[in-house]
Backbone and ligand atoms as CSV (ligand in chain L), in Angstrom:
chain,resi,resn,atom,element,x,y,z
A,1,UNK,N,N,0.857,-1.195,0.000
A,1,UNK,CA,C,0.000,0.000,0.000
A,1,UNK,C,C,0.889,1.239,0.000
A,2,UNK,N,N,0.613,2.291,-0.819
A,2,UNK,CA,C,1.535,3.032,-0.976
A,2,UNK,C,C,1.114,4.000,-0.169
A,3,UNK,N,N,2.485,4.779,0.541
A,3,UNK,CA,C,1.711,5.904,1.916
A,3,UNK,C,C,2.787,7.117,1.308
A,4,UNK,N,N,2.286,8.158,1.981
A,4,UNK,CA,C,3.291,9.659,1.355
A,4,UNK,C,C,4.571,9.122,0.874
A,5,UNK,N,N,6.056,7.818,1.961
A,5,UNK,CA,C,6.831,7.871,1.230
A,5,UNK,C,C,7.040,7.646,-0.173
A,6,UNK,N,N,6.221,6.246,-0.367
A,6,UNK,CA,C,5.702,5.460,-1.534
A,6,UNK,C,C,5.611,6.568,-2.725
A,7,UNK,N,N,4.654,7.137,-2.525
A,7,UNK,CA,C,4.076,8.163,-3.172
A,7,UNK,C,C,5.005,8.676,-3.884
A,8,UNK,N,N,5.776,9.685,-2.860
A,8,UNK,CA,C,6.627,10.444,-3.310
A,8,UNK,C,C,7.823,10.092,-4.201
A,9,UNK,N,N,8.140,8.707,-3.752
A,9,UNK,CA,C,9.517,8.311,-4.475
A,9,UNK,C,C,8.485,7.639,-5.952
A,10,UNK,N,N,7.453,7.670,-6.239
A,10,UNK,CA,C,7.238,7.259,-7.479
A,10,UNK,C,C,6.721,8.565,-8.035
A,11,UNK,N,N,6.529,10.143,-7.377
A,11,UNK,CA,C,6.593,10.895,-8.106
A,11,UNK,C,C,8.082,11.190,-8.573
A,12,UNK,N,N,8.801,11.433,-7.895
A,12,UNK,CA,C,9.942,11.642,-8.468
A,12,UNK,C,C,10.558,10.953,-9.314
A,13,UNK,N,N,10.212,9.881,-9.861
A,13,UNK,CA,C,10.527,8.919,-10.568
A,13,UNK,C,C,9.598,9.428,-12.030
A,14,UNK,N,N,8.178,9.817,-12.021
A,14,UNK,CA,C,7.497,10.560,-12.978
A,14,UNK,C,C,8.076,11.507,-13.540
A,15,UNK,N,N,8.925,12.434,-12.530
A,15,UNK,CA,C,9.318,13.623,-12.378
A,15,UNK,C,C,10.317,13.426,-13.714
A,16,UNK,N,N,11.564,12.685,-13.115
A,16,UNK,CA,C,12.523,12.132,-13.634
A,16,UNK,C,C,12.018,11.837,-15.373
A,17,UNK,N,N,11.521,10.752,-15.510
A,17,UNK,CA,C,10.901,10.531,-16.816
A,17,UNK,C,C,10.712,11.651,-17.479
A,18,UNK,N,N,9.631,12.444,-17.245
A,18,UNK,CA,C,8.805,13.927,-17.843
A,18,UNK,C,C,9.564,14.846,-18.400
A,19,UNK,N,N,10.534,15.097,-17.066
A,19,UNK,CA,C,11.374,16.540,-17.341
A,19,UNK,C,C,12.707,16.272,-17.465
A,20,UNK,N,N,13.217,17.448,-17.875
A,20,UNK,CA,C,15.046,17.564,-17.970
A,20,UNK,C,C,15.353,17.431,-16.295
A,21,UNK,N,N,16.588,17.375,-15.863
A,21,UNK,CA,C,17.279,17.355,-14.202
A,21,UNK,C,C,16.945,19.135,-14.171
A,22,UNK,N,N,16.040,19.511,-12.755
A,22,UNK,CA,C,16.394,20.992,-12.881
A,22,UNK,C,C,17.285,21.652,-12.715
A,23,UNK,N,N,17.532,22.814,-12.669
A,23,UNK,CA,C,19.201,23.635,-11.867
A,23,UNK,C,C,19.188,23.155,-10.382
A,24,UNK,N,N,20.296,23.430,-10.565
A,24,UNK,CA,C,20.903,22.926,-8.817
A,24,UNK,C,C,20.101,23.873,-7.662
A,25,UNK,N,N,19.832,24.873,-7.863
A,25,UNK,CA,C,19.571,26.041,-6.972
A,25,UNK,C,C,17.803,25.527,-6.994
A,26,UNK,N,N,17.616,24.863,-7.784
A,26,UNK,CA,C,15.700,24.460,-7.938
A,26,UNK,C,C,15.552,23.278,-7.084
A,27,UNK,N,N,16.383,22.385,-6.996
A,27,UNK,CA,C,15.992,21.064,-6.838
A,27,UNK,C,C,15.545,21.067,-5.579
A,28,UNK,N,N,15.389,21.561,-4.395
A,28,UNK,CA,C,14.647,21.660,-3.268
A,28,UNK,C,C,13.132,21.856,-3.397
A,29,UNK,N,N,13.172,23.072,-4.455
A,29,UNK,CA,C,11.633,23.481,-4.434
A,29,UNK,C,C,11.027,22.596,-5.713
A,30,UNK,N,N,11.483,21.977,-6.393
A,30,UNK,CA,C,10.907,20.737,-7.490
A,30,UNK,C,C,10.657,19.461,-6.395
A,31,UNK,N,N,11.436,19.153,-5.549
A,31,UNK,CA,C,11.112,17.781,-4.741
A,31,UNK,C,C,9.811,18.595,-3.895
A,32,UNK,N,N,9.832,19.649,-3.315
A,32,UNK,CA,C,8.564,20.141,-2.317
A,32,UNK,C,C,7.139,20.333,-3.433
A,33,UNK,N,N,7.693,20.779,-4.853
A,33,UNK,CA,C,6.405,20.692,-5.727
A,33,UNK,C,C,5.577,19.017,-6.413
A,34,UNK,N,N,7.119,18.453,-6.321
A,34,UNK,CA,C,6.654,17.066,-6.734
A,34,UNK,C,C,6.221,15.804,-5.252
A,35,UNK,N,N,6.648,16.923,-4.265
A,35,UNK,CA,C,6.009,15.539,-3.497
A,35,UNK,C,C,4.687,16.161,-3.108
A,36,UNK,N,N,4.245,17.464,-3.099
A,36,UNK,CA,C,3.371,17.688,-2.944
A,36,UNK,C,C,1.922,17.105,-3.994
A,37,UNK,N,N,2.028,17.049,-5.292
A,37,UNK,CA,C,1.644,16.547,-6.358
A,37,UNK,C,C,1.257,15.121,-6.477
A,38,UNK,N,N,2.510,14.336,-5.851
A,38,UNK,CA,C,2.417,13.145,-5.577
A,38,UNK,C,C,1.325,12.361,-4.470
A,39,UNK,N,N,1.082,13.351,-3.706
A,39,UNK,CA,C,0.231,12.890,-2.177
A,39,UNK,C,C,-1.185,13.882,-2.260
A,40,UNK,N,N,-1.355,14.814,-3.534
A,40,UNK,CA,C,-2.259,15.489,-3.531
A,40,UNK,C,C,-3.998,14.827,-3.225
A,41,UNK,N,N,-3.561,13.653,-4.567
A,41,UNK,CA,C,-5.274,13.097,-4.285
A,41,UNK,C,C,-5.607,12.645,-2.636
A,42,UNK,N,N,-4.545,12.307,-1.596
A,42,UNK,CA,C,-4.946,11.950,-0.016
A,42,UNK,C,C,-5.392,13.440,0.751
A,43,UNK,N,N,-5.354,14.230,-0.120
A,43,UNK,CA,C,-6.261,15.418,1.014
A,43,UNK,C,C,-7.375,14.971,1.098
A,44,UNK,N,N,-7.860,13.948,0.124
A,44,UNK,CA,C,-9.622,13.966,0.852
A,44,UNK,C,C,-9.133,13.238,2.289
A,45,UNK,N,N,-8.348,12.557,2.621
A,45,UNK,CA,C,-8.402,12.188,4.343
A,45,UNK,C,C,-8.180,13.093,5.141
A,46,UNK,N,N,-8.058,14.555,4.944
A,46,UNK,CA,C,-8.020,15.825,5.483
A,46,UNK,C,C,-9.330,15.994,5.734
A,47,UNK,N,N,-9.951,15.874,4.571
A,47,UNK,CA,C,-11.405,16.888,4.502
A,47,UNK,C,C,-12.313,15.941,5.381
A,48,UNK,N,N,-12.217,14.206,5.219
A,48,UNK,CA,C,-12.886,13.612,6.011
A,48,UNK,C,C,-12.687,13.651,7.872
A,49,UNK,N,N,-11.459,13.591,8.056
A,49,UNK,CA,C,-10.855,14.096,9.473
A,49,UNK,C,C,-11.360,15.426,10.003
A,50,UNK,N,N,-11.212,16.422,8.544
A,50,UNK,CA,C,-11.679,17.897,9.611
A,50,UNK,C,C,-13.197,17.775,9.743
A,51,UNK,N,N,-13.766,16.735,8.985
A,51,UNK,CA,C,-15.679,17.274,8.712
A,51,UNK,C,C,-16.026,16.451,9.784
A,52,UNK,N,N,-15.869,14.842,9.851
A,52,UNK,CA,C,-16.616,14.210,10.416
A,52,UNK,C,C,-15.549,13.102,11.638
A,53,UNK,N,N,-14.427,13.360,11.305
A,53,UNK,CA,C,-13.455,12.612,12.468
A,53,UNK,C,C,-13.224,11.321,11.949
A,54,UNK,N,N,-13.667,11.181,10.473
A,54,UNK,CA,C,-13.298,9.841,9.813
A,54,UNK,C,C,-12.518,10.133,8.412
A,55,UNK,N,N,-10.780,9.421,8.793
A,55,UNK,CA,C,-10.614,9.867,7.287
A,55,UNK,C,C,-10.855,8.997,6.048
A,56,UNK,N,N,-11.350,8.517,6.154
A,56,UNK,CA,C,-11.865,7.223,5.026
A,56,UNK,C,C,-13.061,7.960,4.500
A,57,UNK,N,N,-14.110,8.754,4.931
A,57,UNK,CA,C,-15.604,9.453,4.403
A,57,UNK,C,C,-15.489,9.268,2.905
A,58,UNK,N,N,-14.411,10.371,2.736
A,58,UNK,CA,C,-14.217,10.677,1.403
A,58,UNK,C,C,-12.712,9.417,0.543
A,59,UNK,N,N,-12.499,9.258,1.226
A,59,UNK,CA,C,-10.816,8.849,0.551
A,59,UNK,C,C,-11.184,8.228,-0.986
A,60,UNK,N,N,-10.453,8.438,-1.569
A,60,UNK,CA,C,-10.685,7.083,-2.721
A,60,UNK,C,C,-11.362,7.749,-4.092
A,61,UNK,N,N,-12.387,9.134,-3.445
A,61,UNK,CA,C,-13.483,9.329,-4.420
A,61,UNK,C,C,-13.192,10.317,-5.548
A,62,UNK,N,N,-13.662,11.891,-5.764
A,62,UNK,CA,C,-13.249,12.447,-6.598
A,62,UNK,C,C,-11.512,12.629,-6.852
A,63,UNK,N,N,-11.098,12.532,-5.532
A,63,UNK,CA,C,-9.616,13.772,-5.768
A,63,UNK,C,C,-8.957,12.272,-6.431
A,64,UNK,N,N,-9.422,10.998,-6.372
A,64,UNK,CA,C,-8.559,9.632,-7.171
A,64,UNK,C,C,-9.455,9.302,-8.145
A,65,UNK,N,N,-8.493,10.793,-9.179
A,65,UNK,CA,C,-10.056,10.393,-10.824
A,65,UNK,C,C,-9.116,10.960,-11.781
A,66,UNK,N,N,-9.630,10.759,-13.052
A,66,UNK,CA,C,-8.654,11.397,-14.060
A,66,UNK,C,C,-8.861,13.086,-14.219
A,67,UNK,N,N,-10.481,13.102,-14.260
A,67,UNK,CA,C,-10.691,14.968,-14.474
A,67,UNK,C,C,-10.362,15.658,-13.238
A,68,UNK,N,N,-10.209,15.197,-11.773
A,68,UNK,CA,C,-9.382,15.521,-11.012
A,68,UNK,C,C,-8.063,15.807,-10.789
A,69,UNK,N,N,-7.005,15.320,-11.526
A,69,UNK,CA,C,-5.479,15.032,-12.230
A,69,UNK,C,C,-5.336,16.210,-13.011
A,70,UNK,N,N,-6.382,15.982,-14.166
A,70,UNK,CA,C,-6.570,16.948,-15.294
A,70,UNK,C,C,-6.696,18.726,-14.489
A,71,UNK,N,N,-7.475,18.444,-14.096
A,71,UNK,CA,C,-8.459,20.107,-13.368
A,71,UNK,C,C,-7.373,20.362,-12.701
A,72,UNK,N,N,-6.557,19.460,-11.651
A,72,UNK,CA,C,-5.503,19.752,-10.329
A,72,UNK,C,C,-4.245,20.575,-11.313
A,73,UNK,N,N,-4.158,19.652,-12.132
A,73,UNK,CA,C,-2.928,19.778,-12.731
A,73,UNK,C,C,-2.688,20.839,-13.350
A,74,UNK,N,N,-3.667,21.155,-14.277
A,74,UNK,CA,C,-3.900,22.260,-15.245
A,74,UNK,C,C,-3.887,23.936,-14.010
A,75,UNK,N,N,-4.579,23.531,-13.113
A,75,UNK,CA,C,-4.830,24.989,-12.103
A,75,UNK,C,C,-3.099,24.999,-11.145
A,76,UNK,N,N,-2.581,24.008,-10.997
A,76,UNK,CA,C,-1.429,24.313,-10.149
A,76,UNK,C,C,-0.547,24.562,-11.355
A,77,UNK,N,N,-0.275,24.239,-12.689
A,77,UNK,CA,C,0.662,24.721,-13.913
A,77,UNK,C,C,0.199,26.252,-13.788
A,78,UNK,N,N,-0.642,26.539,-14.450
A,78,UNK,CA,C,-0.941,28.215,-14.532
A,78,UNK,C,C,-1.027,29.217,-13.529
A,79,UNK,N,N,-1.083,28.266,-12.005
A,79,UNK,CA,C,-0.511,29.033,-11.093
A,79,UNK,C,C,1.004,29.614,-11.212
A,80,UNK,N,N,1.487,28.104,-11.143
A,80,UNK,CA,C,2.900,28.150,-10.733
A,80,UNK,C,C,3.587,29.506,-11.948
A,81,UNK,N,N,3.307,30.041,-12.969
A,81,UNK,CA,C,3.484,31.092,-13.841
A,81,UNK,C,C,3.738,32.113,-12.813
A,82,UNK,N,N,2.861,32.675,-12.398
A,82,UNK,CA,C,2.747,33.471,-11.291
A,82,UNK,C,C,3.353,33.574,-10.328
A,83,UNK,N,N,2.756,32.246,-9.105
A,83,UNK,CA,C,3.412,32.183,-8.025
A,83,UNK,C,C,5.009,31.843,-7.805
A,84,UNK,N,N,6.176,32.791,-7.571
A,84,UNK,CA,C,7.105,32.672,-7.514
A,84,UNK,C,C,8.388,31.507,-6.695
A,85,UNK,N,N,6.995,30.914,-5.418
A,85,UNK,CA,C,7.060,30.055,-4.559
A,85,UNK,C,C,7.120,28.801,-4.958
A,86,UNK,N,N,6.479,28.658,-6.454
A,86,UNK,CA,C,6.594,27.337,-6.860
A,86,UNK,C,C,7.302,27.213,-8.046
A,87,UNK,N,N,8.260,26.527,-8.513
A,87,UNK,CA,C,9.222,26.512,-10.040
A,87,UNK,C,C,7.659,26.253,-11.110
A,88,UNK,N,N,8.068,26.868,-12.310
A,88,UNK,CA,C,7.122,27.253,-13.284
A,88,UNK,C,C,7.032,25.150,-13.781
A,89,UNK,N,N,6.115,24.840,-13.744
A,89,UNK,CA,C,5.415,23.354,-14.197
A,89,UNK,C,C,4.862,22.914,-15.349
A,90,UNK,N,N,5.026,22.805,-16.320
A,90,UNK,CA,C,4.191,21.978,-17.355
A,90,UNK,C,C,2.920,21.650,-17.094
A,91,UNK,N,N,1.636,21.814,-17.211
A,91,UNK,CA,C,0.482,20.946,-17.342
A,91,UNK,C,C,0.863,19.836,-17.325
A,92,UNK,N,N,1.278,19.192,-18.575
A,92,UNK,CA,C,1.138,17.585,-18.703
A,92,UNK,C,C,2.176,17.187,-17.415
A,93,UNK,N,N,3.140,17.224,-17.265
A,93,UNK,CA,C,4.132,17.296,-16.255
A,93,UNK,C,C,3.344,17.071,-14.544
A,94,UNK,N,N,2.095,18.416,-14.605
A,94,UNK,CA,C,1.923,18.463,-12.976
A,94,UNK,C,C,0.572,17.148,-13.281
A,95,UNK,N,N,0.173,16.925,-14.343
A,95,UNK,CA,C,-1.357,15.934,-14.653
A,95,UNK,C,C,-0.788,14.486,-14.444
A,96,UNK,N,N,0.558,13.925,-15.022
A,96,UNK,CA,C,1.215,12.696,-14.709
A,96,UNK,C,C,1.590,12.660,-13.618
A,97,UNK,N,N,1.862,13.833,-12.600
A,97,UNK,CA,C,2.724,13.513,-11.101
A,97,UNK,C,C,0.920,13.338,-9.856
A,98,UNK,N,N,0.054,13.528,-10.219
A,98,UNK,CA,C,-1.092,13.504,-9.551
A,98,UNK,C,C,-1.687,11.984,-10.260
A,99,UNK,N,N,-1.301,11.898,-11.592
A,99,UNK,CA,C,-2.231,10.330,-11.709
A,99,UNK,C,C,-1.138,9.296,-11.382
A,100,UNK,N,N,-0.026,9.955,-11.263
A,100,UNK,CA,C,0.619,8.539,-10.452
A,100,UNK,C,C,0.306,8.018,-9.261
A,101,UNK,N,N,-0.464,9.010,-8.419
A,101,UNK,CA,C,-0.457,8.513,-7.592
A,101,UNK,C,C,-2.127,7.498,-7.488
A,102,UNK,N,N,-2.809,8.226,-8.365
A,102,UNK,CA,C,-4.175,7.304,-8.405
A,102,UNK,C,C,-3.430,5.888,-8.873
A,103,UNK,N,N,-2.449,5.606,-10.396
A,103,UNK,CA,C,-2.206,4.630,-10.857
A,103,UNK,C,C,-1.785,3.954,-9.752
A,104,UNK,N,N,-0.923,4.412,-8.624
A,104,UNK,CA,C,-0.249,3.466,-7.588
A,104,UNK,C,C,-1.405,2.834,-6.335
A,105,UNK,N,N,-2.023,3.461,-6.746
A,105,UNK,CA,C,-3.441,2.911,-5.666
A,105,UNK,C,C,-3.848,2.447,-6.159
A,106,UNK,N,N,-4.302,2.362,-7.705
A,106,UNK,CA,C,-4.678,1.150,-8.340
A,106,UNK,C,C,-4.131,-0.347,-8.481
A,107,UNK,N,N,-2.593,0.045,-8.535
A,107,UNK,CA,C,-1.926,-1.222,-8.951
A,107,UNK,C,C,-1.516,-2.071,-7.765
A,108,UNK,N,N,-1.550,-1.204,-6.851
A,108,UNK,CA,C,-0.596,-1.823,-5.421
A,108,UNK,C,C,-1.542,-2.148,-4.240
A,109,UNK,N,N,-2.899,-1.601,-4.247
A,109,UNK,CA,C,-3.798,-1.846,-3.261
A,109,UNK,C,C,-4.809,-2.368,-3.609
A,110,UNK,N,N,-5.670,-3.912,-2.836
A,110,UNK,CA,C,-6.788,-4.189,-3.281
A,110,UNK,C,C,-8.167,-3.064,-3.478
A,111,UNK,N,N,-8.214,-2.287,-2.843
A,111,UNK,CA,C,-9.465,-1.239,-2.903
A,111,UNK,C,C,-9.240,-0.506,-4.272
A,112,UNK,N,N,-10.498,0.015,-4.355
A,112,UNK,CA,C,-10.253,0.572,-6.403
A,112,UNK,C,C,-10.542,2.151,-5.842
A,113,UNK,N,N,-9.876,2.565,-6.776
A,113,UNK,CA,C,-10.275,4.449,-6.528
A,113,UNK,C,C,-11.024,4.366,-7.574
A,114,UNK,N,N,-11.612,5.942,-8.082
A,114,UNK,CA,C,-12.593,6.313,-8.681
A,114,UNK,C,C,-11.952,6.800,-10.193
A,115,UNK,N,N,-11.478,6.266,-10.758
A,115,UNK,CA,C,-10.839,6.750,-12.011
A,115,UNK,C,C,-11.908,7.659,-12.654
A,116,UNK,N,N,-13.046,6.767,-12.780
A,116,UNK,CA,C,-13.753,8.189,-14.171
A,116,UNK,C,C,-14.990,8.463,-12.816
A,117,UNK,N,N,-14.615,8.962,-12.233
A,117,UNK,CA,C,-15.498,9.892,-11.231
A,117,UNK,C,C,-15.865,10.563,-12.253
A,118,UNK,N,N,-17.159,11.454,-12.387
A,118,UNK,CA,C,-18.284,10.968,-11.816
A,118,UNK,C,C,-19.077,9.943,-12.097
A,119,UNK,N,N,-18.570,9.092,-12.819
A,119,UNK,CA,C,-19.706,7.689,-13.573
A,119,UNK,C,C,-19.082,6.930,-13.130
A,120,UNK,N,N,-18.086,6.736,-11.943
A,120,UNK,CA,C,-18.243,5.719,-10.869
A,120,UNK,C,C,-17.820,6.723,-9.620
A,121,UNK,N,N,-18.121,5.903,-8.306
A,121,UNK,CA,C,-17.559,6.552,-6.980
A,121,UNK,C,C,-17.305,5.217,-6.203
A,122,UNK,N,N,-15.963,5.395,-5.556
A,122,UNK,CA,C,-15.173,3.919,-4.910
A,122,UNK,C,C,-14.814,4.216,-3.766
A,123,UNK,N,N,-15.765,4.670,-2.640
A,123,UNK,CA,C,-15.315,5.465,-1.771
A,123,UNK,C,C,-14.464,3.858,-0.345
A,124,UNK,N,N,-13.800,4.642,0.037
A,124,UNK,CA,C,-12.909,3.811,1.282
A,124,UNK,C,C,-14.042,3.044,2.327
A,125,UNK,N,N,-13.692,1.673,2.434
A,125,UNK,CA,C,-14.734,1.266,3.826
A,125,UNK,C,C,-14.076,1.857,5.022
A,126,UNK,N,N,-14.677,1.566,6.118
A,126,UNK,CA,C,-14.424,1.891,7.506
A,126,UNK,C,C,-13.991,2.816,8.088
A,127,UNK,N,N,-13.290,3.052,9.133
A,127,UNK,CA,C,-13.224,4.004,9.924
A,127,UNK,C,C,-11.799,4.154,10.173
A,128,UNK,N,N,-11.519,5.839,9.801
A,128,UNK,CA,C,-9.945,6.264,10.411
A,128,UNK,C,C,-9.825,7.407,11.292
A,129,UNK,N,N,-9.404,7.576,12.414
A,129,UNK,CA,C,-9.289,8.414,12.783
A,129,UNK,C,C,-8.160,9.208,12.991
A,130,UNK,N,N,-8.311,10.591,13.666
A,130,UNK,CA,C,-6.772,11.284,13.313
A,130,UNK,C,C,-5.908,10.555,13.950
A,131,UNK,N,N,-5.617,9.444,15.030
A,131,UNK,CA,C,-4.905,8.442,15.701
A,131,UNK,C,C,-4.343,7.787,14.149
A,132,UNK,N,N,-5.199,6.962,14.040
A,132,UNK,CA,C,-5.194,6.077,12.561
A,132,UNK,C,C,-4.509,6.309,11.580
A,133,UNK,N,N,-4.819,7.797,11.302
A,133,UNK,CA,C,-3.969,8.321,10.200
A,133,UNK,C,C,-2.454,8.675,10.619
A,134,UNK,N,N,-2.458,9.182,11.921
A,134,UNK,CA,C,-0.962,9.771,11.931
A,134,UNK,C,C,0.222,8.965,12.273
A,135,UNK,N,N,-0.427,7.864,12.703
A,135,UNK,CA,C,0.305,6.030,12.856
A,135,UNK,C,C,0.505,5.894,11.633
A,136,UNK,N,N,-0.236,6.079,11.078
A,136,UNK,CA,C,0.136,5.007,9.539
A,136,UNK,C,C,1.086,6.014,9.050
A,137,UNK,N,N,0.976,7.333,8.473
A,137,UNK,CA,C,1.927,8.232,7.993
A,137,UNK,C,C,3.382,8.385,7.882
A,138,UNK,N,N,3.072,8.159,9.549
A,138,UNK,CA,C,4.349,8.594,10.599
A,138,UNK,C,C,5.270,6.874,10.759
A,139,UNK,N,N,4.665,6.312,11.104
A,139,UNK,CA,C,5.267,4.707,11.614
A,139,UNK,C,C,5.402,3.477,10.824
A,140,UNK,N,N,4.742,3.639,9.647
A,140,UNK,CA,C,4.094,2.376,8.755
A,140,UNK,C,C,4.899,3.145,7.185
A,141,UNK,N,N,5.751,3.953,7.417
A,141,UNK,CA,C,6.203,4.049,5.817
A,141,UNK,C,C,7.402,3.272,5.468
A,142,UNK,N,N,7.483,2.891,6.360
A,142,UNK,CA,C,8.449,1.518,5.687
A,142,UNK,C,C,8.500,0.533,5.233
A,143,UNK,N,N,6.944,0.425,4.983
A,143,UNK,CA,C,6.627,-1.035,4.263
A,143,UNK,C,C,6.448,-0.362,2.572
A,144,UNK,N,N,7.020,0.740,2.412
A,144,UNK,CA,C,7.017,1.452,1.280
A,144,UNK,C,C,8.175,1.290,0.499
A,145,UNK,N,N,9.001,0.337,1.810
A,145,UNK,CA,C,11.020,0.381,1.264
A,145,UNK,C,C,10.594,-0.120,-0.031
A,146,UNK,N,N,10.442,-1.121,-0.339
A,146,UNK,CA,C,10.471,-1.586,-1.750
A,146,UNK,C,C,9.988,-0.753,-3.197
A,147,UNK,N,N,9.003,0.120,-2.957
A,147,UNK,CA,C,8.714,1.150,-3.508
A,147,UNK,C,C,9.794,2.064,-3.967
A,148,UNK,N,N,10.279,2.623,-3.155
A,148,UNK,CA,C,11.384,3.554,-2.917
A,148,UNK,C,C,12.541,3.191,-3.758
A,149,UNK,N,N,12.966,1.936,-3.626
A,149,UNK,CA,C,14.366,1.037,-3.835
A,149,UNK,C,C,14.351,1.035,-5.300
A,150,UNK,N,N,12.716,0.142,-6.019
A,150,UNK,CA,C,12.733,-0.040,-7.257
A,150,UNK,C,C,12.408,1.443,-8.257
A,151,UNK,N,N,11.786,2.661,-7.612
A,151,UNK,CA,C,12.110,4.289,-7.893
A,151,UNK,C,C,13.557,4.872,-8.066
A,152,UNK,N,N,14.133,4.307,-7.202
A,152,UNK,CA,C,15.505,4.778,-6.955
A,152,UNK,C,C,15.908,3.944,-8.205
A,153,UNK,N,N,16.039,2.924,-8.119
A,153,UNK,CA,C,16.993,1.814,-9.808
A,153,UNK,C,C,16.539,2.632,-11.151
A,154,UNK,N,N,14.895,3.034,-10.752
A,154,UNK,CA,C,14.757,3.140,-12.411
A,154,UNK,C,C,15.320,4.736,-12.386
A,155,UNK,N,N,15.235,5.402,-11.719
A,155,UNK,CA,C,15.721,6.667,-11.578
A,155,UNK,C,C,17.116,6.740,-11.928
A,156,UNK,N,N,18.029,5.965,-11.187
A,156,UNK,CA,C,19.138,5.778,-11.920
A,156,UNK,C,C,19.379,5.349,-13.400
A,157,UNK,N,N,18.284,4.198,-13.796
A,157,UNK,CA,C,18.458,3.518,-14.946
A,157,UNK,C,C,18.133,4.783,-15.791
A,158,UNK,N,N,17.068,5.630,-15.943
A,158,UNK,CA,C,17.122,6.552,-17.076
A,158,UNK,C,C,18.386,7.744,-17.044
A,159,UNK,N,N,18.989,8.210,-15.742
A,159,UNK,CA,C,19.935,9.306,-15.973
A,159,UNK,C,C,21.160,8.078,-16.660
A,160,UNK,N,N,21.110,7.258,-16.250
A,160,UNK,CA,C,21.823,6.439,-17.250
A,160,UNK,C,C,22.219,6.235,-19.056
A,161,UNK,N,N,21.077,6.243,-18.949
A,161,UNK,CA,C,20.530,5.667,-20.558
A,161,UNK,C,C,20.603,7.730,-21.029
A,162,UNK,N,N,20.026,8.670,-20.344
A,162,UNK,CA,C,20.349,9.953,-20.881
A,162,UNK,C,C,21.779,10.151,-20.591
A,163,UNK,N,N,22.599,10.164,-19.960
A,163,UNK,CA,C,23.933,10.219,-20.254
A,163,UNK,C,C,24.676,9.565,-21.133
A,164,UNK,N,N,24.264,8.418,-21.881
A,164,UNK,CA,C,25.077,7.955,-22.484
A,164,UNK,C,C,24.331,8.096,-23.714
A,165,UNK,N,N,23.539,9.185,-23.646
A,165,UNK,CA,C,22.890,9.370,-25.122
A,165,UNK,C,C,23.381,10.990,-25.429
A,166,UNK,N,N,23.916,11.729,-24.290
A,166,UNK,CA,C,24.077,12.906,-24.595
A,166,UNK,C,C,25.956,12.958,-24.872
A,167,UNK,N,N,26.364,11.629,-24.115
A,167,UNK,CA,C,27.779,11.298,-24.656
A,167,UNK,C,C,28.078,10.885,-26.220
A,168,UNK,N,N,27.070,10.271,-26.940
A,168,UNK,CA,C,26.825,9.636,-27.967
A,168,UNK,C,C,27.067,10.822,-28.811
A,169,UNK,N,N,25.571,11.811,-28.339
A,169,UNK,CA,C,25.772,13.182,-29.536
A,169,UNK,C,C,26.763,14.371,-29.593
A,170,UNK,N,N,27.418,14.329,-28.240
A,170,UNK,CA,C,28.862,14.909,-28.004
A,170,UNK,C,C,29.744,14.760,-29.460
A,171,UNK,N,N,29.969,15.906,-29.880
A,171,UNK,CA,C,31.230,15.135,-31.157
A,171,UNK,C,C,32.695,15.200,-30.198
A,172,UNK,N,N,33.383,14.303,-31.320
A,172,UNK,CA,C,34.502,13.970,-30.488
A,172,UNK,C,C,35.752,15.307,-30.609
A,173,UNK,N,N,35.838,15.842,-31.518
A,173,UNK,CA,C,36.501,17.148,-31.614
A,173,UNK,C,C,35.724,18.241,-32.729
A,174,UNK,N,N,36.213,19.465,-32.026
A,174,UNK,CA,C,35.718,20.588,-32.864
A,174,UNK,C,C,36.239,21.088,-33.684
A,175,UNK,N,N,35.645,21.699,-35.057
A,175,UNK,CA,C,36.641,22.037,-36.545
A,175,UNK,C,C,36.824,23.349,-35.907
A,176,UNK,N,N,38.440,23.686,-36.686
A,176,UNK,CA,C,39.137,24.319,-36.258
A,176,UNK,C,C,38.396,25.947,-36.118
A,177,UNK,N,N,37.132,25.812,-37.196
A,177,UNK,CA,C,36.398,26.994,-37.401
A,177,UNK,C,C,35.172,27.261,-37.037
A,178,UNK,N,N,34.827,26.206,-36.218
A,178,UNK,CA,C,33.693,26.503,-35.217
A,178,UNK,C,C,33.680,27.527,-34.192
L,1,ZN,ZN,ZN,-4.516,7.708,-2.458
């Protein structure tokens, strides 16, 4: 089951794929934009915790959908133009780092999220409370190691495969009149 760490190390792994490596002076505020992105669709266990003291109410339903991804994605890109706080984002870029995380709840957990919300709704059984949630968050992300490990390989495996493609188009010397 994938929890914020999970999450995060398979956004950055999206990240990785999508975009060029950013500048050195960015890469703090790209990991705070991409892990944020990555764990976005679990605010509904916010909204269920602050409304009714259960975070399961909502979990699962609109914010784990594609026009949710789409809508999220598209409004935090044309922010980020603006807001100086966040490095400027791609649409398609911020729309793949939010459906990864629906895809990883799909693939890795028996419960189904709501992909084409509104013509289905897959909402979470039972009961969580803010106890519930901040155990699991806080104490239980280590059953995420494997997550993390096989993020980390492929993460390596593509700066790999792009380095030795940007060595490839490197020429080997320059004419004297370049
Ligand atoms: Zn989720």
């Amino acid at each position: 089951m994938p929890l914020p760490l999970g999450h995060t190390a398979i956004g950055l792994l999206t990240h990785e794929a999508a975009e060029a490596p950013p500048p050195a002076g960015e890469r703090l505020k790209w990991f705070l934009i991409v892990t944020i992105l990555a764990n976005l669709p679990d605010t509904d266990v916010i909204f269920g915790l602050l409304m009714n003291g259960n975070g399961s109410l909502f979990h699962r339903g609109p914010t784990h959908s594609l026009l949710f991804a789409v809508m999220a994605g598209c409004l935090i890109s044309f922010l980020s133009r603006y807001w100086r706080v966040l490095p400027t984002i791609r649409c398609r870029t911020a729309v793949a780092l939010i459906l990864s995380h629906v895809i990883a709840d799909a693939l890795f957990t028996a419960a189904p999220v709501s992909f084409l919300w509104p013509l289905e709704v897959n909402f979470s059984a039972g009961h969580s409370g803010w106890t519930d949630v901040i155990r699991c968050v806080v104490f239980e992300g280590f059953r995420d190691v494997g997550l993390v490990a096989a993020s980390v390989l492929l993460i390596m495996g593509i700066r790999l495969v792009r380095s030795r493609r940007h060595a490839i188009r490197r020429p080997l010397f320059r004419s004297p009149s370049a």
